[in-house]
C-alpha positions as CSV (number, residue, x, y, z in Angstrom):
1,X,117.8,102.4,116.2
2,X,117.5,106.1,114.7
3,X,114.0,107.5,115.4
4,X,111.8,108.1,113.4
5,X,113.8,104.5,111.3
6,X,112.3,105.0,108.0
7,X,111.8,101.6,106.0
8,X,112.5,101.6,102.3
9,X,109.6,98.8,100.7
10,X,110.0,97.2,97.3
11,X,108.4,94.4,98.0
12,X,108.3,92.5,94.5
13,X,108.8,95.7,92.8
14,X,111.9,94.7,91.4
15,X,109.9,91.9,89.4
16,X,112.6,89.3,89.0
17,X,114.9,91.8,87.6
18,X,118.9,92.3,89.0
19,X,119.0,95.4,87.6
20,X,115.8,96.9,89.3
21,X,117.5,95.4,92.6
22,X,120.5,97.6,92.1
23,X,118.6,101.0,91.1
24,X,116.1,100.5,93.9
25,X,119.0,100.0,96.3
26,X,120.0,103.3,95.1
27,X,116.9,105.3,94.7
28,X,116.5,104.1,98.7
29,X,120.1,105.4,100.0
30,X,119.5,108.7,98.1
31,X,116.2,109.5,99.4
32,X,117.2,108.9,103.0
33,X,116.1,106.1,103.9
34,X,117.4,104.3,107.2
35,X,117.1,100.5,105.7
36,X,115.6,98.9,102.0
37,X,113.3,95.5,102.1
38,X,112.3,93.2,99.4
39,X,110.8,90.2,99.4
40,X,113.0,87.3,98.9
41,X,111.7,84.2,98.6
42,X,111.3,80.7,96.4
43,X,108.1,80.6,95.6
44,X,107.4,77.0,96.1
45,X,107.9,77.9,99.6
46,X,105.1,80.4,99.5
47,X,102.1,78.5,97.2
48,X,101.1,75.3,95.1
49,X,101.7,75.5,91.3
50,X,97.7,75.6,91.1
51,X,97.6,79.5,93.1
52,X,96.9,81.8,90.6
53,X,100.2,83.9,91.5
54,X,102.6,80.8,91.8
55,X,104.2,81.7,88.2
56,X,104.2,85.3,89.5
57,X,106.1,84.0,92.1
58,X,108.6,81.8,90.3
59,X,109.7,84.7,87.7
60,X,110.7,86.9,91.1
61,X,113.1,84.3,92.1
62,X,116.7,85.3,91.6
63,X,120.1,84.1,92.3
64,X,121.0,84.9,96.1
65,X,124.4,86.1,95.2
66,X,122.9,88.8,93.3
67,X,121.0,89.5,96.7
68,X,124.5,89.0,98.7
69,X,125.3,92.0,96.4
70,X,122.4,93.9,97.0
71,X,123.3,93.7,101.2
72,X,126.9,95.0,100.5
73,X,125.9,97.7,98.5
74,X,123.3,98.7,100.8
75,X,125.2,98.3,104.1
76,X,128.0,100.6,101.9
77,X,125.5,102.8,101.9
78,X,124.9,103.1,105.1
79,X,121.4,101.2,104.8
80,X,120.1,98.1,106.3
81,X,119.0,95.3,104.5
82,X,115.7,93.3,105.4
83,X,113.7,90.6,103.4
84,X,110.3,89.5,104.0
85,X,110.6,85.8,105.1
86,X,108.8,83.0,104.0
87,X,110.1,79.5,104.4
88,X,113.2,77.8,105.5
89,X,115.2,77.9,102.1
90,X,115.2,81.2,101.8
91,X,115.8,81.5,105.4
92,X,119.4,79.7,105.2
93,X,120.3,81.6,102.6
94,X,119.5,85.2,103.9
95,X,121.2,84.3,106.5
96,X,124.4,83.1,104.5
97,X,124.6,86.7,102.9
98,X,124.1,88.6,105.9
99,X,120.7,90.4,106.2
100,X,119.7,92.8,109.0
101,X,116.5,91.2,110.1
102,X,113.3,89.7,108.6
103,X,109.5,91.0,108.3
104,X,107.0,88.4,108.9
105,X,104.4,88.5,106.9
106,X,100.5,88.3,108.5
107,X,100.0,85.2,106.4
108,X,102.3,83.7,109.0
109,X,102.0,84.8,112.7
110,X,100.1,81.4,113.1
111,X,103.5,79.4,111.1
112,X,105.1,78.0,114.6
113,X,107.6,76.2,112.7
114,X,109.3,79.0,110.9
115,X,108.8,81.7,114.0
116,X,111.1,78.9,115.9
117,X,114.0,79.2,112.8
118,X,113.4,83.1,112.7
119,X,113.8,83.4,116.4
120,X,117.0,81.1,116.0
121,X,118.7,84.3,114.4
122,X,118.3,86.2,117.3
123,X,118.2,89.3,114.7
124,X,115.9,92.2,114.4
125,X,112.3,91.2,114.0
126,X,109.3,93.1,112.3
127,X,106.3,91.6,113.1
128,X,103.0,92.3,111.1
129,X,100.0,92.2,112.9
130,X,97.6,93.6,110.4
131,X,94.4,91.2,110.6
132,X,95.9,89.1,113.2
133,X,94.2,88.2,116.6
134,X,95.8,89.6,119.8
135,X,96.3,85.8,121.4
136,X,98.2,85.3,117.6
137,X,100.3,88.6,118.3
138,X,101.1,87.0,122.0
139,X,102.0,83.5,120.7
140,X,104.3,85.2,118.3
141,X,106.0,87.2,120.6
142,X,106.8,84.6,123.0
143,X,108.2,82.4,120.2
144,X,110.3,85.2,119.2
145,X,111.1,86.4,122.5
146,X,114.9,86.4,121.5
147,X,114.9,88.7,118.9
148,X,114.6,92.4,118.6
149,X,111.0,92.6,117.6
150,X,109.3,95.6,116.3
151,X,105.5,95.2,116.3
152,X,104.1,96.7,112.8
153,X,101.0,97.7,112.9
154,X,98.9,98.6,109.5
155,X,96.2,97.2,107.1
156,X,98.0,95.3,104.3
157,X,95.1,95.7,101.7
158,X,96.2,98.0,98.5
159,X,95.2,100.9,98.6
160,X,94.0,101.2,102.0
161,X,90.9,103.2,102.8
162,X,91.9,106.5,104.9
163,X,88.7,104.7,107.3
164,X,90.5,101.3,107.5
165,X,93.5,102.6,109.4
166,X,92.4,102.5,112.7
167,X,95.3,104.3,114.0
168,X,94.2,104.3,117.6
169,X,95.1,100.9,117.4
170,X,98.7,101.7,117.5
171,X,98.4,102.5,121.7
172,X,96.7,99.8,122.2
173,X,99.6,97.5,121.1
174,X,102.1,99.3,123.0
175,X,100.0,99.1,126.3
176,X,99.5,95.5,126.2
177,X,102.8,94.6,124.2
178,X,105.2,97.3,125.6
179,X,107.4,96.9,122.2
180,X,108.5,99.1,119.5
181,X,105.9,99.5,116.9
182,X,106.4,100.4,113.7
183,X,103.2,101.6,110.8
184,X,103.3,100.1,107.5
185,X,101.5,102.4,105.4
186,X,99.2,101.5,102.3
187,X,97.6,104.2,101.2
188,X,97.7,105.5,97.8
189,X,100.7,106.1,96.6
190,X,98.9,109.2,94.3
191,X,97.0,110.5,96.6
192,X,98.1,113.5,99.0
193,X,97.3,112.2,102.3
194,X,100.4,109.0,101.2
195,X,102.6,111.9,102.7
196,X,100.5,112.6,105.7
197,X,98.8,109.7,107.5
198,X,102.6,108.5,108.7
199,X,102.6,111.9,110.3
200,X,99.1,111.0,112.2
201,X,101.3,107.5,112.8
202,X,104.0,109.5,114.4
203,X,101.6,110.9,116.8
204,X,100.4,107.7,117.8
205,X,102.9,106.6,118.8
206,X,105.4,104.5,116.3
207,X,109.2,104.7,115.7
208,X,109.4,103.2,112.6
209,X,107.5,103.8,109.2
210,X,107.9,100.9,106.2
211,X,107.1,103.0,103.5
212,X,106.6,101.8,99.5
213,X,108.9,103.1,96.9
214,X,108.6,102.6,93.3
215,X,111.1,103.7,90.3
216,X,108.0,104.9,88.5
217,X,104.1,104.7,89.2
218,X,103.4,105.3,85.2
219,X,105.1,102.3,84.3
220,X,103.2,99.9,87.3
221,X,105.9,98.5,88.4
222,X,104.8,95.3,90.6
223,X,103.5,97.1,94.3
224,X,103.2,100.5,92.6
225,X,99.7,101.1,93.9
226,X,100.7,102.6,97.5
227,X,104.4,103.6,96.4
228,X,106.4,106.8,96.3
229,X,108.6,107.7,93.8
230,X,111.8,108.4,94.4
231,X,111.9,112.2,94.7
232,X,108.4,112.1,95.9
233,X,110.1,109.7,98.9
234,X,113.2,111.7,99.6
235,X,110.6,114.6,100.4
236,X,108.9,112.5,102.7
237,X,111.9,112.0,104.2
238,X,113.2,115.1,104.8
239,X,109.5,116.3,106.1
240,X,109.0,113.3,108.5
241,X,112.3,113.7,110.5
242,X,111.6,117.4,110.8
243,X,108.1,116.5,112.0
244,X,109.4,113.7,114.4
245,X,111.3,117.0,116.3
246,X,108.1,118.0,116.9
247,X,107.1,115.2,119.5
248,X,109.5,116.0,122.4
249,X,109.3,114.4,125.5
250,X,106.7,112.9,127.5
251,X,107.6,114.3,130.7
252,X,105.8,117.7,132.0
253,X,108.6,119.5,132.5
254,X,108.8,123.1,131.1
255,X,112.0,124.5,128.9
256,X,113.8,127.6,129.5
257,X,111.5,128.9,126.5
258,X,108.3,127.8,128.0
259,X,109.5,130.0,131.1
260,X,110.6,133.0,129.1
261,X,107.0,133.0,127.6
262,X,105.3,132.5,130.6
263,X,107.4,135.1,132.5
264,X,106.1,137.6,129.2
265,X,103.1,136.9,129.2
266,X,101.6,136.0,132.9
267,X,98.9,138.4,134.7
268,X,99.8,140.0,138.2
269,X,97.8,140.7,140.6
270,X,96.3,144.2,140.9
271,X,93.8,146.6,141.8
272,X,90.5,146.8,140.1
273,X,89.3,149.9,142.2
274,X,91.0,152.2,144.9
275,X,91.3,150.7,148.0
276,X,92.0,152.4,151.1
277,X,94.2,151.8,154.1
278,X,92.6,148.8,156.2
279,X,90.3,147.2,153.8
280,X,90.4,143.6,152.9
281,X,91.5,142.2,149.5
282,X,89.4,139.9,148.1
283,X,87.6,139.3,144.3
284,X,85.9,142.3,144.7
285,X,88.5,144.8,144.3
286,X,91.3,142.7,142.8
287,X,91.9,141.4,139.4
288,X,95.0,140.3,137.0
289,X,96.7,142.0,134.5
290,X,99.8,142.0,132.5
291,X,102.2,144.1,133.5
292,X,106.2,145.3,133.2
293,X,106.4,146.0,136.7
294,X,108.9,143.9,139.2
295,X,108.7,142.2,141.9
296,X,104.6,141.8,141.8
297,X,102.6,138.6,143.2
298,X,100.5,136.6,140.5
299,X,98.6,134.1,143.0
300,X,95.2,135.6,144.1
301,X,95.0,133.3,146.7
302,X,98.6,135.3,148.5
303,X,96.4,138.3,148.7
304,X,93.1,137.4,149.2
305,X,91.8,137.8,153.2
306,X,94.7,140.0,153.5
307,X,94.0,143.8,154.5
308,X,95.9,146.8,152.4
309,X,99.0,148.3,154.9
310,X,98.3,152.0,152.2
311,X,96.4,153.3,150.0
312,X,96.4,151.6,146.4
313,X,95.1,152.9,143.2
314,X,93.1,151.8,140.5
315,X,95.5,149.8,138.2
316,X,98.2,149.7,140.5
317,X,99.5,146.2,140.7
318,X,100.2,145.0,144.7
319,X,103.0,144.2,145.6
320,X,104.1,142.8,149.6
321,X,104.5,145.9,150.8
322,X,100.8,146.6,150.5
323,X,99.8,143.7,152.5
324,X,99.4,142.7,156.3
């Protein structure tokens, strides 16, 4: 997996629509992104016909060769292709087209029947664990213990609340869980700080960002609320993989640059008053300063206690032929 892996989310953005499904896939590829997700699903797996959204649900339904289509095209691209994953339908059929991996969905870390059939794919694995109990994380996790599982870590609620973040969260899961973890951001899509608070997620830790993408916010396009457009997401893009350089390594170990500078710009040891023939060094008549001169000593403590074999100046740095 490419770091930072930069997730593509429609969601149900392309409302039930092939067409949508075929310019998302290519809004996606040309912005950058690493893989595209919908939400694929029957919707009689997901709620009763008395919820609210059920006939929301049923008009997103489409047929799955238009979605075998959809992974083709993508993995031409040079995308992977994911799908949120709901029940066990949808599950045999994602799995007949060929799909990369699955998100599962908060609403079921506690659905031990369908984390069994997931983890039967042995495939790559996004977890959400936004409002979900650490012992439902762990339970989860050992269910899906075959799989590649990425831990994604983010409040779900649309738009989310700069507050509601919590993004110190995001070590805590990799202490206890010691998996990848990924930040699914929500915040809103029109506001400045959509670009930034992956950035914040970056530095926290994560390797992969699920970001929402929309073909047009004017229109409100289904989960337009915390979506980039596409030009504003190829941006994002570009800036987040330059920032991701930015992290380095986590080993203190200094580069060749780090050297050069502190070779430039280290202070040597020198006097801060004549000092005469026989008298000992010490804070009282030494100090540091920077200094083009060779061969000079920058510790202190290899001077101080020692006596002066000559006569030094004021200003003159020591060097070991003053000491004895």
């Amino acid at each position: 997996m490419g770091k930072p892996f930069l997730i593509a989310e429609i969601a149900q953005g392309y409302e039930g629509n092939e067409k949508l499904v075929e310019l998302y896939v290519r809004a996606a590829s040309a912005a950058g992104a690493d893989a595209i997700k919908f939400q694929v699903f029957y919707a009689d797996e997901l709620a009763l016909p008395d919820y609210k959204y059920y006939q929301l649900f049923k008009s997103l339904e489409l047929p799955f060769e238009i979605w075998g289509k959809a992974v083709n095209e993508s993995h031409q691209r040079g995308m992977e292709f994911y799908s949120d994953i709901f029940g066990t339908d949808s599950l045999t059929k994602l799995e007949d087209i060929g799909v990369d991996g699955y998100k599962v969905h908060t609403t079921d870390i506690n659905n031990i029947r369908l984390l069994k059939l997931i983890s039967g794919t042995r495939k790559k694995v996004f977890l959400s664990t936004g409002g979900c109990q650490l012992e439902e994380i762990k339970r989860a996790l050992d269910i899906l213990e075959r799989c590649n599982v990425t831990l994604m870590y983010g409040f779900q609620a649309e738009p989310t609340e700069l507050e509601d973040n919590n993004l110190k969260r995001i070590g805590s899961l990799k202490a206890l869980y010691n998996k990848p973890i990924g930040f699914q951001d929500h915040s809103a899509g029109d506001s400045e700080l959509a670009f930034y608070i992956p950035f914040v997620a970056l530095g926290a830790g994560v390797d992969v960002v699920e970001k929402h993408l929309t073909l047009s916010r004017s229109a409100q396009i289904e989960d337009y609320i915390s979506a980039l457009t596409p030009e504003e997401f190829g941006k994002w893009v570009l800036l987040i993989r330059k920032a991701y350089g930015s992290l380095g390594k986590e080993e203190w170990e200094l580069t060749d640059k780090e050297f050069q500078y502190r070779g430039k710009v280290r202070r040597a040891v020198c006097a801060v008053r004549d000092i005469v023939k026989g008298e000992l060094l010490s804070d009282d008549n030494l100090t540091l300063k920077r200094t083009d001169s060779k061969n000079v000593i920058y510790e202190l403590s290899e001077v101080a206690g020692r006596k002066a074999s000559n006569n030094i100046k004021e200003n003159s740095v020591i060097d070991k032929g003053d000491l004895r």
